[in-house]
ROZAGU-724665 format. One line per field, with one value per residue: residue number from 1; residue in three letters; x, y, z of N, C-alpha, C in turn. Coordinates in steps of 0.1 Angstrom, whole numbers. Last residue first. Layout:
// ROZAGU-724665
nr <- c(NUM, ...) $
rest <- c(ALA, ...) $
n.u <- c(X, ...) $
n.v <- c(Y, ...) $
n.w <- c(Z, ...) $
ca.u <- c(X, ...) $
ca.v <- c(Y, ...) $
ca.w <- c(Z, ...) $
c.u <- c(X, ...) $
c.v <- c(Y, ...) $
c.w <- c(Z, ...) $
//
This chain:
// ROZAGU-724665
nr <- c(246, 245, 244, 243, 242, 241, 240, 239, 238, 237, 236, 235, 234, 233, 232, 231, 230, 229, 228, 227, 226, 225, 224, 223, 222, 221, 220, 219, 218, 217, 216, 215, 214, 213, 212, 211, 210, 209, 208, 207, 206, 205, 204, 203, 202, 201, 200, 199, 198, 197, 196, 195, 194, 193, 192, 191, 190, 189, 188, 187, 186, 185, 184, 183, 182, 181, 180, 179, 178, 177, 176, 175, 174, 173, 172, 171, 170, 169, 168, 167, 166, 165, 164, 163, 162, 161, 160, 159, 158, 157, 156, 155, 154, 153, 152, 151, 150, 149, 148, 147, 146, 145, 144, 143, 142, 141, 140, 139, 138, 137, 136, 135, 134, 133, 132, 131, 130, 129, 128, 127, 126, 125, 124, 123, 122, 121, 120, 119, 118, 117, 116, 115, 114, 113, 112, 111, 110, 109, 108, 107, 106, 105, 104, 103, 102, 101, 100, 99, 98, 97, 96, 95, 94, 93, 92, 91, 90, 89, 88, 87, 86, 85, 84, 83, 82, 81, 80, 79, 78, 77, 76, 75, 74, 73, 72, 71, 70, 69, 68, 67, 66, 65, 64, 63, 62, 61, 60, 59, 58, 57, 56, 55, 54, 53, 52, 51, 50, 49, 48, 47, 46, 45, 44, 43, 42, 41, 40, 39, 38, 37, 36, 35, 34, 33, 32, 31, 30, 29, 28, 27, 26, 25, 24, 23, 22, 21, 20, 19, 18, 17, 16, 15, 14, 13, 12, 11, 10, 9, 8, 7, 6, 5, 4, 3, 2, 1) $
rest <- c(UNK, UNK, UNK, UNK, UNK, UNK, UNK, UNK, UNK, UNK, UNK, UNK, UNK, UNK, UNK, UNK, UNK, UNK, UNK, UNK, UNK, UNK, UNK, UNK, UNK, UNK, UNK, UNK, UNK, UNK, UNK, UNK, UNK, UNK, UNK, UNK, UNK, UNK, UNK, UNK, UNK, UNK, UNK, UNK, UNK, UNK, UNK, UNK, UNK, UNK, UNK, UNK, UNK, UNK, UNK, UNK, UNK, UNK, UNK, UNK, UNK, UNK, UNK, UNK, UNK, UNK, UNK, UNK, UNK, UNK, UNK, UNK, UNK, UNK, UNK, UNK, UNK, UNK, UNK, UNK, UNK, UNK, UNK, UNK, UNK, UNK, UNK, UNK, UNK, UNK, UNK, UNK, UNK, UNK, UNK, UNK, UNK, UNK, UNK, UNK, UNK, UNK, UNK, UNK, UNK, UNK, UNK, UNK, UNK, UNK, UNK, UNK, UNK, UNK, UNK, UNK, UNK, UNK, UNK, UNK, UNK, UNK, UNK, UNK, UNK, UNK, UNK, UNK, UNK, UNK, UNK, UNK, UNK, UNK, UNK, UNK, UNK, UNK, UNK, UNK, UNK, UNK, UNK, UNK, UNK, UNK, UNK, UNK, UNK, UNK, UNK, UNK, UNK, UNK, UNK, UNK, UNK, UNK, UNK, UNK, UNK, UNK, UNK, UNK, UNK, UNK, UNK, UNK, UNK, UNK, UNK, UNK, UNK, UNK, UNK, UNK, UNK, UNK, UNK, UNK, UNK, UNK, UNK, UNK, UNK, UNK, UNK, UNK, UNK, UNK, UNK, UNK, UNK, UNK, UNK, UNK, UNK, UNK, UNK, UNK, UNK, UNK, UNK, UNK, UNK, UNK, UNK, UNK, UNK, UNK, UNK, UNK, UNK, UNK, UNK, UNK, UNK, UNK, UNK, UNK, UNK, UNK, UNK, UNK, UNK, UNK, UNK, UNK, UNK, UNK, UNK, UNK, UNK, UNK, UNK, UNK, UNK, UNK, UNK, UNK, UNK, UNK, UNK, UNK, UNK, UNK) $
n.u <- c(-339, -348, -342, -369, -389, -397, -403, -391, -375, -360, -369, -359, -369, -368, -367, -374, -371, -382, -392, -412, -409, -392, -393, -370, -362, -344, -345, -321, -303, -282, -265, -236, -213, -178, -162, -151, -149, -173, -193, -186, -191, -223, -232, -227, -243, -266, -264, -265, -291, -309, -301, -309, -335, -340, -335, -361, -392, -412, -439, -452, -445, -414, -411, -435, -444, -458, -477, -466, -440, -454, -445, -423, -402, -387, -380, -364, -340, -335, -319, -300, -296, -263, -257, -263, -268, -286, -295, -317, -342, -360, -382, -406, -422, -415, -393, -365, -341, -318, -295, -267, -256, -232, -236, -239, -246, -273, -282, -277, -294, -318, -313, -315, -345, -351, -349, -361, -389, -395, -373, -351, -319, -298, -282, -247, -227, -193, -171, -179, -180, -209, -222, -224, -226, -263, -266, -275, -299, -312, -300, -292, -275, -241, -224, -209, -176, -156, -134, -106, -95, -80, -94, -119, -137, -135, -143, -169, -182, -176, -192, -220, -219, -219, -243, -263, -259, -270, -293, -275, -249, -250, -269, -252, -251, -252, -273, -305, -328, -330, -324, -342, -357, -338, -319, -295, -308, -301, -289, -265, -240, -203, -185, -152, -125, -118, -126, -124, -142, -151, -163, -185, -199, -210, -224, -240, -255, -269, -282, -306, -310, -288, -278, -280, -261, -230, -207, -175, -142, -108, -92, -96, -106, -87, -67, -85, -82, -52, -55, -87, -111, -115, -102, -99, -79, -86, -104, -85, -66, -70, -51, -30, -25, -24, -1, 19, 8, 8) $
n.v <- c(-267, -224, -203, -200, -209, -221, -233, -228, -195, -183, -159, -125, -103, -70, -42, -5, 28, 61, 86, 91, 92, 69, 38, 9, -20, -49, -84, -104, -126, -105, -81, -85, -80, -77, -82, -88, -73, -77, -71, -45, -33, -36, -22, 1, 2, 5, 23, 46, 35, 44, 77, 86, 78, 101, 127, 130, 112, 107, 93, 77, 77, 75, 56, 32, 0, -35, -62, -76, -95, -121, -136, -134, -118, -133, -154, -139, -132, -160, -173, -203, -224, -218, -187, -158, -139, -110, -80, -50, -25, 3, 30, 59, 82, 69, 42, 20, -6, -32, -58, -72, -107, -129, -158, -177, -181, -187, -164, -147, -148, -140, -116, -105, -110, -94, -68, -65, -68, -48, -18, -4, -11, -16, -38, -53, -81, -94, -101, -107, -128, -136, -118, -126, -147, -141, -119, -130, -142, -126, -97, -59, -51, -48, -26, -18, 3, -3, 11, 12, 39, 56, 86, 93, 110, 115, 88, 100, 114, 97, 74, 90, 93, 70, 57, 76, 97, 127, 144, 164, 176, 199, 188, 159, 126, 113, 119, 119, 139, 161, 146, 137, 154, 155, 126, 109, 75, 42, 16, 6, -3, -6, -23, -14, -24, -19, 1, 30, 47, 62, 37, 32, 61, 60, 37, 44, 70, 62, 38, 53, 71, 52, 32, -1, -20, -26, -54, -52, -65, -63, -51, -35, -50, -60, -35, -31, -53, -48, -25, -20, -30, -28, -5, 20, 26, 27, 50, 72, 66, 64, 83, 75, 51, 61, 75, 53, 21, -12) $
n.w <- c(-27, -32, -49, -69, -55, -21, -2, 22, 20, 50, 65, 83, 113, 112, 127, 117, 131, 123, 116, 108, 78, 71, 85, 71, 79, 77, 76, 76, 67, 69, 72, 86, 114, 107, 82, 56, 31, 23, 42, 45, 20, 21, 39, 33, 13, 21, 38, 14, 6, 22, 26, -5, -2, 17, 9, -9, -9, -40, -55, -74, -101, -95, -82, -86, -75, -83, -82, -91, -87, -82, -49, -27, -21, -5, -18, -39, -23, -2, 28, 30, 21, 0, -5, -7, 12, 13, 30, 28, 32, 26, 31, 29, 16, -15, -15, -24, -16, -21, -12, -19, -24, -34, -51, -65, -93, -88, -72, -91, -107, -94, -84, -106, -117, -99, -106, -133, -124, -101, -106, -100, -85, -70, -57, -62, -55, -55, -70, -105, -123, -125, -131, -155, -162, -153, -180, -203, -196, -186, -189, -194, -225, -222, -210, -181, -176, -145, -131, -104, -84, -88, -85, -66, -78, -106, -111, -104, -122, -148, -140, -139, -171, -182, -167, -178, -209, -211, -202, -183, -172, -158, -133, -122, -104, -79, -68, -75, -65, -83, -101, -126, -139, -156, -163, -182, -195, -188, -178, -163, -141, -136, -116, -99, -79, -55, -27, -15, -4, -25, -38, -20, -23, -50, -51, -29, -41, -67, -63, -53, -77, -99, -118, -111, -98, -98, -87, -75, -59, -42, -37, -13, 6, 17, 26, 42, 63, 68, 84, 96, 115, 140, 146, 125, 105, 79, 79, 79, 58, 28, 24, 39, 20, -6, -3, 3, -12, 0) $
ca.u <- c(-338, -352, -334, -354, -386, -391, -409, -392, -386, -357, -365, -365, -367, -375, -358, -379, -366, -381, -377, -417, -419, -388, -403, -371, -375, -341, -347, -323, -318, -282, -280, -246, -223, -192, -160, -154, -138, -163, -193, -188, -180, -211, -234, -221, -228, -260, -266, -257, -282, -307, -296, -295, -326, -344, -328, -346, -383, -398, -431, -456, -460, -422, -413, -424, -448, -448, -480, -471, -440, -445, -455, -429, -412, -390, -382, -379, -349, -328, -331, -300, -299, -275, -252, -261, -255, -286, -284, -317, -326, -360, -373, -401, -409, -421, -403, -374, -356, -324, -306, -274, -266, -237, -227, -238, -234, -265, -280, -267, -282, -313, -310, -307, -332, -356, -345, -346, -385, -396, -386, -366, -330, -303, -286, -256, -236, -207, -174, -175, -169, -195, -222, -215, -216, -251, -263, -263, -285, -311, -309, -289, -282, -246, -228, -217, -193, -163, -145, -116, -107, -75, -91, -110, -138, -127, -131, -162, -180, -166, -182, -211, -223, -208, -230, -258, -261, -259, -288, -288, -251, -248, -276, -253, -250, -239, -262, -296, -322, -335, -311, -336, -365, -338, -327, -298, -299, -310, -292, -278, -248, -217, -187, -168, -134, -108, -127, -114, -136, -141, -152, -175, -192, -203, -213, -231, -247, -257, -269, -300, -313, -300, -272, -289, -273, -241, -218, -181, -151, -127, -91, -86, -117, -90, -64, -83, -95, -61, -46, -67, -105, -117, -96, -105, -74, -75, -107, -96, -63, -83, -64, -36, -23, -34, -10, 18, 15, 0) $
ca.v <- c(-274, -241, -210, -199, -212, -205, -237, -239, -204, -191, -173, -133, -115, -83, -54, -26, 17, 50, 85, 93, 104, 83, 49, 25, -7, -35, -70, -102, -130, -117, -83, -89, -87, -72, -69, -99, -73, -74, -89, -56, -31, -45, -34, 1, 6, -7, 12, 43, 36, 35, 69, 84, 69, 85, 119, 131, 124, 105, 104, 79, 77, 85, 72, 36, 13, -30, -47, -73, -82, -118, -132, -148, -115, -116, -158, -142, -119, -148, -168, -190, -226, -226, -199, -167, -146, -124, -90, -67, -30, -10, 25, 43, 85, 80, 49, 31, -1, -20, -51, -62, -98, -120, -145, -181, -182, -192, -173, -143, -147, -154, -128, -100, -115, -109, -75, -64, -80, -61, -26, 2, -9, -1, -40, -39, -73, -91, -108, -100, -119, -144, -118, -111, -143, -147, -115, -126, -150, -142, -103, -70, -56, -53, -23, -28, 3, -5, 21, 10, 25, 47, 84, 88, 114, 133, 95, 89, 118, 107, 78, 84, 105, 77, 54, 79, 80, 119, 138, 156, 160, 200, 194, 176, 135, 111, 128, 112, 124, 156, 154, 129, 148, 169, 135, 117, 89, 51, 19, 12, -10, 0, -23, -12, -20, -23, -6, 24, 39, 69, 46, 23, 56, 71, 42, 34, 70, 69, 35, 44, 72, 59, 42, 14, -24, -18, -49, -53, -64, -66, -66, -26, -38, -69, -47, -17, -51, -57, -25, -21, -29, -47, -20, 10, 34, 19, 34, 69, 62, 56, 82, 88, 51, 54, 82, 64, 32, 0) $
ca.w <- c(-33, -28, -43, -66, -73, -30, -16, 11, 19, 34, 70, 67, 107, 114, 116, 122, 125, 132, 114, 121, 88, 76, 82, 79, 75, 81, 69, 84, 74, 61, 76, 76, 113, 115, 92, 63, 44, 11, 31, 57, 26, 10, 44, 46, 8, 14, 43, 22, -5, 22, 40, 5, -9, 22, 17, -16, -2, -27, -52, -57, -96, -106, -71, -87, -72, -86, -75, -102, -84, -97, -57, -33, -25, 3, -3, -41, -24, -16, 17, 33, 32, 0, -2, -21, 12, 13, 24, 36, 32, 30, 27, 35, 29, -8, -24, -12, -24, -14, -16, -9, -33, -20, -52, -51, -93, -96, -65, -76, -112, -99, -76, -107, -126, -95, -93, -125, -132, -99, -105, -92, -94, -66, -67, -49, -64, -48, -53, -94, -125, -119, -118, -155, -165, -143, -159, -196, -200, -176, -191, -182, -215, -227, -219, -184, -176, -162, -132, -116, -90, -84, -95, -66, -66, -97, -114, -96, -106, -148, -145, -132, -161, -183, -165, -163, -200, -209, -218, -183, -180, -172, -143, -125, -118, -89, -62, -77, -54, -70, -98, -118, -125, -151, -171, -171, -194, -188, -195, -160, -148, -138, -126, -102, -96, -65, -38, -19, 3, -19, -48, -24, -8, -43, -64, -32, -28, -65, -66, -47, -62, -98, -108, -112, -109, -92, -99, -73, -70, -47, -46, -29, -3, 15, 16, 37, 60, 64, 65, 94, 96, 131, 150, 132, 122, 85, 81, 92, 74, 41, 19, 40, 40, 0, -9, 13, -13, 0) $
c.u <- c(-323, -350, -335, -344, -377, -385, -407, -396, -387, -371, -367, -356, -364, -367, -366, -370, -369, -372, -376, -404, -413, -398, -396, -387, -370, -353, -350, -332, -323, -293, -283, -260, -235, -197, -176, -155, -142, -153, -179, -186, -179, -200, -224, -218, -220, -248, -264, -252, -262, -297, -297, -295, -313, -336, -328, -336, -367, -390, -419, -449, -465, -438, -417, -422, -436, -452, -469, -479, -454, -439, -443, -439, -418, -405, -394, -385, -365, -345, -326, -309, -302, -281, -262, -254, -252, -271, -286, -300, -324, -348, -369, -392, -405, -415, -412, -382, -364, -335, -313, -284, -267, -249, -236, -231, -226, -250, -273, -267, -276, -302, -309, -308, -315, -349, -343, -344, -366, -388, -385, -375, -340, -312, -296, -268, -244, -214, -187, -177, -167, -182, -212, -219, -214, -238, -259, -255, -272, -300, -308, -300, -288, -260, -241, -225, -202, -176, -150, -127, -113, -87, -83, -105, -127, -127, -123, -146, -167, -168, -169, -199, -216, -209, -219, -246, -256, -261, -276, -284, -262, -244, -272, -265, -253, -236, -253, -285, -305, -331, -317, -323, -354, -347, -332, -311, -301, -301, -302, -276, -262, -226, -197, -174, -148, -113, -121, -114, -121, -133, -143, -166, -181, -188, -198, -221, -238, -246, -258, -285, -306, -294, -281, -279, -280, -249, -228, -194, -166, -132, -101, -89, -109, -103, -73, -80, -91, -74, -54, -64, -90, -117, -100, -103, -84, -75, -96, -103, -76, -74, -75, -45, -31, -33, -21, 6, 13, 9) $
c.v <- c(-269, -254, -220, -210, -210, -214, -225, -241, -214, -197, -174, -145, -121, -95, -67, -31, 0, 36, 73, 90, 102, 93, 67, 35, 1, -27, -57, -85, -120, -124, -95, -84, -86, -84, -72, -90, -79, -79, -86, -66, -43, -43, -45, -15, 2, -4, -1, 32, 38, 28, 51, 77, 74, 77, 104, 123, 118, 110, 95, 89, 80, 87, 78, 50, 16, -11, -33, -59, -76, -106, -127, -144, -125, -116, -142, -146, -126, -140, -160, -183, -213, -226, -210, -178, -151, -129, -102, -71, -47, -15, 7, 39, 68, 81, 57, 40, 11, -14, -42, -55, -83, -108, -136, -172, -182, -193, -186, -156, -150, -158, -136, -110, -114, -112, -92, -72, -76, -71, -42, -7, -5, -2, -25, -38, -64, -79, -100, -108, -109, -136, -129, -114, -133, -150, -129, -125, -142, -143, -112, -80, -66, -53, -29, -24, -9, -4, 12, 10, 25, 35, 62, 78, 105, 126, 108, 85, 108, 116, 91, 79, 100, 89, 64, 72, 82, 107, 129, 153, 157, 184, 195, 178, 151, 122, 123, 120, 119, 155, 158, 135, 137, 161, 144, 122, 93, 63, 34, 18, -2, -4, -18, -16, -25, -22, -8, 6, 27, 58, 50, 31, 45, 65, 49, 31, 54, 70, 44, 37, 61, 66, 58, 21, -11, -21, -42, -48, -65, -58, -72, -41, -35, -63, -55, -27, -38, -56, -35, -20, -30, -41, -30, -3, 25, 23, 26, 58, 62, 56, 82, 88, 62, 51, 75, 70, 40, 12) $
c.w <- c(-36, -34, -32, -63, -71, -48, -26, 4, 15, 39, 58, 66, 90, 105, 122, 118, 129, 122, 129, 128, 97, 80, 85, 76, 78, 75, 78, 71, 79, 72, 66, 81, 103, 111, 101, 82, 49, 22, 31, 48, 40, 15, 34, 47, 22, 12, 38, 30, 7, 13, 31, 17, -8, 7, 15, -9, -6, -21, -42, -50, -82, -105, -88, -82, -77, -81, -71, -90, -94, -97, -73, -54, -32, 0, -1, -27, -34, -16, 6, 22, 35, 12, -2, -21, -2, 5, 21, 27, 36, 29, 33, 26, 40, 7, -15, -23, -12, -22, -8, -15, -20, -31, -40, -49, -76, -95, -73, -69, -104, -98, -83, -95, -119, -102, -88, -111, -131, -107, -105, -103, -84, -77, -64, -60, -50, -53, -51, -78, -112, -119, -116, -138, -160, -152, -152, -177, -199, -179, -185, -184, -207, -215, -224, -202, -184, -163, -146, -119, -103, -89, -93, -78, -59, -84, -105, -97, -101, -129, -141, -131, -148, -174, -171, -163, -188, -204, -222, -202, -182, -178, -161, -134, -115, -99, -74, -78, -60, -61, -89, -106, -121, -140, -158, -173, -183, -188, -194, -172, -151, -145, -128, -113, -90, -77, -47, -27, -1, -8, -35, -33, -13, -36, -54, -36, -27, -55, -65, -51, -53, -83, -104, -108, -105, -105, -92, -84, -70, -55, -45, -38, -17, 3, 7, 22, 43, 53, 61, 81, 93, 115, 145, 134, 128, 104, 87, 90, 82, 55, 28, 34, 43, 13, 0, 11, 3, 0) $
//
């Protein structure tokens, strides 16, 4: 580890269950953001400055003027610009060291678990059902760590699953087709709330990534920001999950 990077992450290095170690073990990971929306921004963000080893971007949508709101990655003078190169070039100014690919091809069955074998662990910041569920399959195919996240009007949500066997995956969550799918384009969303959950996921991949703490692996995190409370309840694998049952 150069001098540059000692001073980079010293106030990570400085906590007793990270160290160089841990600092080490983030620079030679690898990781797939799926949106770089509301929720991917702050992820994008936090894993760049923390020092991750490569990113790989994932999100076929431009900028556009209702997206600057919430989504911290991009400016005003990018709207019309693909967010991955829009993201891109933040993440670049914000530490030039990580690698930075952007995902070209679209994300389907057949592609996405090849491209989930290539990394140690997926952040998955979409906003609708049929991504999401493509995006566990894949995870539990290749038995890759998934952190998932989702927030719409002033609630938000957060969980981890392992992608080991015995352990729930995100159809377990949502048994059904997502066909009562909500988007903040129809429901609205306070600006913060996909930063704190977009954070949480970035807190919770840095933990897998370094082997640091304790997962929310079985475990789902609510937040209601009106009343700015917090549930975690329980999530037990289902046996009879299409997925990852059997």
């Amino acid at each position: 580890m150069t001098d540059d990077e000692l001073l980079r992450y010293s106030r990570q290095i400085l906590l007793p269950q990270f160290g160089i170690e841990g600092q080490e073990r983030l620079r030679a990971s690898s990781a797939l953001i799926v949106g770089l929306g509301g929720l991917g921004s702050p992820v994008a963000m936090y894993l760049a400055a923390a020092g991750i080893g490569r990113l790989l971007l994932a999100d076929f949508d431009a900028v556009d003027l209702s997206n600057l709101q919430r989504q911290i990655l991009h400016t005003s003078e990018r709207i019309g610009q693909s967010k991955v190169a829009s993201a891109i070039t933040s993440l670049q100014a914000l530490n030039p060291d990580v690698e930075l690919i952007p995902v070209k091809p679209s994300l389907t069955d057949k592609s996405l678990p090849e491209l989930v074998g290539q990394v140690d662990i997926v952040i998955d910041g979409s906003d609708n059902f049929p991504t999401r569920f493509a995006v566990n399959r894949a995870c539990v195919t290749a038995r890759v760590p998934l952190v998932s996240g989702a927030a719409i009007r002033m609630e938000g949500q957060v969980t981890c699953f392992s992608g080991q066997p015995g352990g729930p995956c995100y159809r377990c969550l949502y048994p059904d087709d997502g066909s009562t799918d909500e988007t903040c384009s129809a429901n609205g969303i306070l600006a913060p709330v996909v930063g704190i959950i977009g954070s949480i996921q970035a807190a919770e991949a840095i933990k897998i990534l370094t082997a640091v703490g304790s997962p929310l692996f079985g475990r789902l995190l609510l937040l209601d920001a009106l009343t700015m409370e917090w549930r975690s309840i329980r999530l037990p694998a289902d046996p009879a999950c299409p997925v990852c049952a059997g």
